[in-house]
N, C-alpha and C positions, 0 to 999 in steps of 0.2 A: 736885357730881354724885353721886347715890345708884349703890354700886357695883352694882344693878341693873340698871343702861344702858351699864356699858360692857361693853368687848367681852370680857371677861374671863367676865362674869355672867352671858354664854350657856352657855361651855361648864363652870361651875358649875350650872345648869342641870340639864343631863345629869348630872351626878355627885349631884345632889342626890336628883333622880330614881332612879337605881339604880345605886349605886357598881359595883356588881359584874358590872355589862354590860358588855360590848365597848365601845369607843369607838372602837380605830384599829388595821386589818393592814395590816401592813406588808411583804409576802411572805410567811413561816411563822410569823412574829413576830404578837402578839396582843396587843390592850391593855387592859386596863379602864378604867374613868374613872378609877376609886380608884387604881390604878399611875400612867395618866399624870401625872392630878396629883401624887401624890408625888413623880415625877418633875421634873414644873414649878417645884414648891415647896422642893427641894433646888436647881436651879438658880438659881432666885429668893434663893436663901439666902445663896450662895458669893458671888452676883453686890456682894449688901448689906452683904455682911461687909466688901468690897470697897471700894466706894462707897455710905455709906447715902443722896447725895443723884442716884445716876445717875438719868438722863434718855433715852438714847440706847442700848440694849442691840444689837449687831448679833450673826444667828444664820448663821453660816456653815459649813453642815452638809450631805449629800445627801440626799435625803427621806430619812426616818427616825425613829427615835422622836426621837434628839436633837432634831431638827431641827422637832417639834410639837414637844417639850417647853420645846424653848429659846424657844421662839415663845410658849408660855402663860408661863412666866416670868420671861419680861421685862415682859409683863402682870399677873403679879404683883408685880412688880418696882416696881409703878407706871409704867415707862419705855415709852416707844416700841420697838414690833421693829423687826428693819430685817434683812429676809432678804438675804442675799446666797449667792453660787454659788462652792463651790471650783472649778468648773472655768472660770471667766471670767478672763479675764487678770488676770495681778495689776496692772497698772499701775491696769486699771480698776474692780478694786475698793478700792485705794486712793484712786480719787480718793470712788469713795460717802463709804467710810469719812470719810476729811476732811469732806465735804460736808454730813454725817449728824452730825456732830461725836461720835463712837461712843465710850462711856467705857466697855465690857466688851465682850466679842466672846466669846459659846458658839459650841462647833466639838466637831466629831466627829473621827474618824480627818484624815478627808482635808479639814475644814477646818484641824485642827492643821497638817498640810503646806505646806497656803496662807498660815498665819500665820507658820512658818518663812520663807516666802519673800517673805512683807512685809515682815520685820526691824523695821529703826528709822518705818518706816509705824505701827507700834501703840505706839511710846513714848506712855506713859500710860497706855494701854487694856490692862484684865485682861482675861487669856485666858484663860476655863475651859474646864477638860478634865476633869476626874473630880471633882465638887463634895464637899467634904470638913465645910463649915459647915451648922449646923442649917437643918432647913427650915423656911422662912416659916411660921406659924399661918394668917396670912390676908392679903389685898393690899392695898399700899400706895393710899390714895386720890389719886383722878383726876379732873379735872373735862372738861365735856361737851368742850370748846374745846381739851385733850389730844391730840396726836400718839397714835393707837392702834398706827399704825403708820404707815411710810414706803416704799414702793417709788420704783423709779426708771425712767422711763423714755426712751428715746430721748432727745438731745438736738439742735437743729440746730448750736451752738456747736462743738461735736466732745469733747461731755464728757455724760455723765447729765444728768438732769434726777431732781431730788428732790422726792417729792410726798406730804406728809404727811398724812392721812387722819384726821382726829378722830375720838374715841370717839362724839359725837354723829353725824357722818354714815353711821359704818356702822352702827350701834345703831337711824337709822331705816331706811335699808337693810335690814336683816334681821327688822327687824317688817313694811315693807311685802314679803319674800315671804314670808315664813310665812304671812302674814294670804292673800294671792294661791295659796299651793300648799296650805296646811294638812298641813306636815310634820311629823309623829310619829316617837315610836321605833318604830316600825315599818318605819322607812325605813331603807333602806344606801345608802348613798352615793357614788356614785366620785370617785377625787381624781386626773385626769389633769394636774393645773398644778401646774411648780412652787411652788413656794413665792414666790418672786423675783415672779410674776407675780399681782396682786389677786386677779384670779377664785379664788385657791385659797383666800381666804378667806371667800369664799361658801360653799365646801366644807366647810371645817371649824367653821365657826361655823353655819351652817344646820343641820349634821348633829346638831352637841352643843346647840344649844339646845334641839333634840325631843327628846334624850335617843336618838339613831339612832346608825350605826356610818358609820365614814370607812374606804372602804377604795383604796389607793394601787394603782394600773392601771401596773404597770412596762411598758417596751418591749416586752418581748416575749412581753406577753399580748394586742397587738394583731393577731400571726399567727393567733389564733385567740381570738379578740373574744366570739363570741357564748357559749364555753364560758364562759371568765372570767365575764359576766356571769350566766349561770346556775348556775355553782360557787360565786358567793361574794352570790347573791340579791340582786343590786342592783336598787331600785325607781327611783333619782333617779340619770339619769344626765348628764354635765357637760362639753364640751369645746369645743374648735374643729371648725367644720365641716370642717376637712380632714382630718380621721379619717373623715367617710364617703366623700370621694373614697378614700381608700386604702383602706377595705375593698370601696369599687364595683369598684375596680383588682382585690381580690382573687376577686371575686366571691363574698362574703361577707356578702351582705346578703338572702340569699330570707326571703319573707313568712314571719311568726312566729317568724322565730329569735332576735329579742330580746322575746318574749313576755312577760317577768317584770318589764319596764319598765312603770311608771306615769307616769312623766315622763321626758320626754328634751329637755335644754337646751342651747343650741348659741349662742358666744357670742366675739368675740375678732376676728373678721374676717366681709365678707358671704356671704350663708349660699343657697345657690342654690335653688333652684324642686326642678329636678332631683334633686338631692341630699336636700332636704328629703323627696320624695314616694319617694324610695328608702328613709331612714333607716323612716319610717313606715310602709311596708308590712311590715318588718321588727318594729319596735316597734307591732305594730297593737294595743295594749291601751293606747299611751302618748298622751299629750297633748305635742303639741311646740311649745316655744317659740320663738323668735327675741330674742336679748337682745343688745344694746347699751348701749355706754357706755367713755367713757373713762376711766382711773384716777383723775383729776381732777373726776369725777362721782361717782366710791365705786361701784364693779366694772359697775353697767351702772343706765342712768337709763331707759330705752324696754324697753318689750317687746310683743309680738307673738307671738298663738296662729294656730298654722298651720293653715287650715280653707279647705283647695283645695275649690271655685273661688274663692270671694272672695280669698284670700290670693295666688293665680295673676292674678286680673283688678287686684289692686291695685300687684304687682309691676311695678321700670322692670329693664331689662336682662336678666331674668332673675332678679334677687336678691327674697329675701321682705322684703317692709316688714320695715320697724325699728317698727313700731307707735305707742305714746301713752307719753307719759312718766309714769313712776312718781307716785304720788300726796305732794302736797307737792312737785313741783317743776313749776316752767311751763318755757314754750321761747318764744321768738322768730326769725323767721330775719330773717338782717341780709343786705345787699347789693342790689345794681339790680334784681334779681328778685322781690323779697318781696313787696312789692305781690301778683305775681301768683301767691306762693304756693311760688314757690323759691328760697332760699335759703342760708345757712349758717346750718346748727341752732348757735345760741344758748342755754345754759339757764343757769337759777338755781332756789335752795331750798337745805333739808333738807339735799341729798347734795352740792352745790359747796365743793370745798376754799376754801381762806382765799388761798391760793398756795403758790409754791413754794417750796422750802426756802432757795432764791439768790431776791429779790424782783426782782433783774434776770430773771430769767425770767419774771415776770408781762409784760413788754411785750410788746403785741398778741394775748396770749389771753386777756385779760380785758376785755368790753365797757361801758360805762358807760352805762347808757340810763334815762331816765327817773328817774334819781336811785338804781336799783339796777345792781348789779353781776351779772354774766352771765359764763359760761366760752363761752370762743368755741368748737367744736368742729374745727374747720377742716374740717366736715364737709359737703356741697352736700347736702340732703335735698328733696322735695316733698312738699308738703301735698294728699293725694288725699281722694277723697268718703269723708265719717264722720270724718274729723279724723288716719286712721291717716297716719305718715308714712314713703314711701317713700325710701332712701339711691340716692344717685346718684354720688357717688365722692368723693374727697378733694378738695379748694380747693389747698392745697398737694403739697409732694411727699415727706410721709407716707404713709407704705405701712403694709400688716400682710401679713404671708407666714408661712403656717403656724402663724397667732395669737401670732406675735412681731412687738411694734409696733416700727416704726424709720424714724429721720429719714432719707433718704437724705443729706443733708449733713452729717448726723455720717459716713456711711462714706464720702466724698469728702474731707474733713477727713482724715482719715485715712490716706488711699491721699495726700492730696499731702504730709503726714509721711513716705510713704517715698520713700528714697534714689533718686535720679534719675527722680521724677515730677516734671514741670511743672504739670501739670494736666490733669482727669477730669470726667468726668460717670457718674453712677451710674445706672441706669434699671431699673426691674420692671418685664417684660414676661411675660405668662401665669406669672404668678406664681414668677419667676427674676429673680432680681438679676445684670445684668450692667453689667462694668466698661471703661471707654474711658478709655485716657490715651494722655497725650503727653510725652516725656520721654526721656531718655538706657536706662532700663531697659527690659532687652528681653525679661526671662522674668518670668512672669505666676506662677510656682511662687516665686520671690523676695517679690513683692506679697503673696502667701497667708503667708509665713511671717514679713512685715513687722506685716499687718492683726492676725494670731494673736496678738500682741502687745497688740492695745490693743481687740481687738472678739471678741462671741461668734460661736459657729461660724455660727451663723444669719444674722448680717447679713454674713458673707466673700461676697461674691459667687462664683458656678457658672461664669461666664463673663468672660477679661478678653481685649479685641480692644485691641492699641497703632496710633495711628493718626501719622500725620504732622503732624495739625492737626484739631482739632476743628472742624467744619462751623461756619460762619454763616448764617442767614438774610438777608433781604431790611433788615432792621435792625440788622444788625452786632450779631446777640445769638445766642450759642451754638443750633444749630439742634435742640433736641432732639426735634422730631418727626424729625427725617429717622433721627436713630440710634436710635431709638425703632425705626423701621421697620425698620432694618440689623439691631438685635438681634433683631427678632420673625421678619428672614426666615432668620436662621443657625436656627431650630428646634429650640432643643436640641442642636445640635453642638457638639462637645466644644471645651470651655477650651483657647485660645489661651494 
């Protein structure tokens, strides 16, 4: 593979173009292409000096400069990144770590603390902290079929799921949207995803291949959204759509106040009618997307331009179509439905991982049809007039809440690890995870500090009711409509 395809040789790109532009803020902090890299390329140094044949670099830093840099230099490194979160339990970031088979670990401050608290978890694995060895010249070669990187997500087993992204699948990922937005250095760019999560490499790699600037939206420039985005001239904006519920909550969305918007891309969970025709009268200069896709697609395979009425006349529930899939990949939907046009979106191409980093985790999301191979999405979609494809909910019991994906039987898995649980059912209802067990333990503040242990803060569930006995149905099978309905009539009343 010529190093112009991987993912490295976007953001050379940018640097190639104009060393001495911005590339990434980071609060007050400022970068150029010419520093980060130097940057990357002392990482990449320490890392080699290390291990000259590593494979597996994991970057366990808080957003920050570290935390890109250690990210391009394990790209220089030749090796796979593999972001991980100092603030995620350590139990379960050692088990990435294992899974990822990690021969260096870059860390910042407060991932050096996390690596203290790993101890004998990184025997073998260097940990750099202030790189001391010369910097790289140039990057180690990679071919197309390369781990570019690895994120993890959800798993139903009650452990991560590793999902390695090849240089080839995001390399045509980021030519099919540039060739679709035609983004320049003219563009700035916001970085609301961590890093842990794909989408944030659409961010950073979209940004530097125009030779544009990356700038990183901390918490608490969302109290006051529309300034951030006019202080720091962002054209290309990037999140989950429940950043517009929360600024509709604040009332922070009157028409033109995000003016300086050219695009606004919304992506991670389904993205409402409502919501949508709020963000854009706000961004009424912007063109807004709807992007889909699973991490095992390389960050999103469909997309969809929001253009009320048709975009309203083609919508099921509420939600905007998921649109046509990217070019280079087809879809089929599989199940008793399809015939008629619904069923579980199916795709293959360009952007379909190979599998998962455990090949026990390939069984039953990968479809064999017609002698090709298919990623199942476990997703129920309809095919409406024009070919656009409208999403209708999950097949399984896969959630995403606040554009964090999660198995609910990984956090049931979990909740029956702790001490005097028998057994749980986990349920999203209006978008709250609440928890029902049965068992000897009787405070729901014990459960939170058991969960704290092996789950981030996002999948702890808000609400836990201990019951006597979990319901049955008519077939002796756990009755989850009925507690379905228990939790959705407690309304948001406080944790039991």
């Amino acid at each position: 593979m010529t190093q112009s395809t991987t993912l490295l040789s976007y953001f050379r790109r940018g640097l190639a173009r104009s060393p001495e532009r911005t590339a990434l803020v980071v609060g007050r902090e400022r970068f150029t292409y010419k520093e980060l890299d130097l940057r990357a390329r002392e990482l990449a140094g320490e890392v080699l000096a290390a291990n000259p044949r590593v494979t597996r670099v994991g970057v366990l830093a808080q957003p920050g400069a570290r935390a890109y840099a250690g990210f391009l230099g394990a790209l220089y490194a030749g090796a796979a990144a593999v972001p991980l979160h100092p603030d995620y339990p350590v139990r379960r970031t050692a088990l990435m770590i294992e899974a990822a088979r990690i021969e260096a670990l870059v860390v910042d401050a407060a991932g050096a603390a996390r690596a203290r608290e790993l101890g004998a978890e990184l025997a073998g694995v260097t940990v750099v902290e202030q790189p001391t060895a010369p910097p790289v010249d140039s990057a180690r070669p990679t071919a197309a079929d390369d781990p570019a990187y690895i994120m993890f997500t959800s798993g139903s087993t009650g452990r991560p799921k590793g999902v390695p992204v090849s240089h080839g699948n995001v390399a045509h990922y980021l030519d099919v949207v540039q060739e679709r937005f035609g983004f320049s250095d003219r563009d700035v760019f916001s970085q609301t995803f961590n890093l842990t999560f794909d989408l944030a490499v659409f961010d950073m790699f979209a940004a530097w291949g125009c030779g544009g600037r990356l700038v990183a939206v901390p918490r608490g420039a969302y109290a006051r959204l529309p300034e951030f985005v006019k202080k720091h001239g962002l054209t290309v904006w990037f999140s989950a759509p429940s950043v517009i519920k929360m600024l509709r909550r604040s009332d922070d969305l009157h028409p033109g106040r995000l003016a300086g918007l050219r695009l606004s891309l919304f992506c991670g969970e389904p993205l409402m009618c409502e919501d949508a025709e709020a963000w854009q009268r706000a961004a009424d200069n912007s063109a807004l997307h709807n992007l889909y896709g699973p991490t095992e697609l390389t960050i999103s395979c469909t997309m969809h331009r929001w253009e009320p009425p048709e975009s309203v006349a083609l919508s099921r529930h509420g939600i905007v179509p998921i649109g046509r899939p990217h070019p280079g990949l087809r879809y089929l939907l599989h199940g008793p439905g399809a015939e008629a046009g619904t069923g579980e979106l199916c795709v293959c191409g360009a952007q379909m991982v190979a599998g998962y980093l455990d090949p026990a985790d390939d069984e039953g999301r990968f479809l064999d049809h017609e002698g090709e191979r298919w990623y199942r999405t476990g997703d129920l979609v309809r095919r409406m007039t024009g070919g656009e494809l409208a999403y209708l909910g999950r097949l399984d019991d896969q959630v995403n809440i606040g554009g964090v994906r999660m198995e609910l039987r990984e956090i049931e898995q979990a909740l029956r690890g702790c001490a005097g649980v028998e057994d749980t059912v986990v349920l999203a209802v209006d978008d709250e995870l609440t928890a029902f067990w049965v068992g000897e333990c009787a405070e729901a503040r014990d459960l939170r500090v058991g969960l704290a242990d092996l789950l981030p803060r996002a999948m702890i569930p808000r609400r836990f009711e201990r019951l006597a006995a979990l319901p049955l149905n008519a077939n002796g099978k756990t009755d989850r409509k009925a507690l379905a309905e228990r939790a959705a009539g407690a309304g948001g009343g406080e944790a039991r």
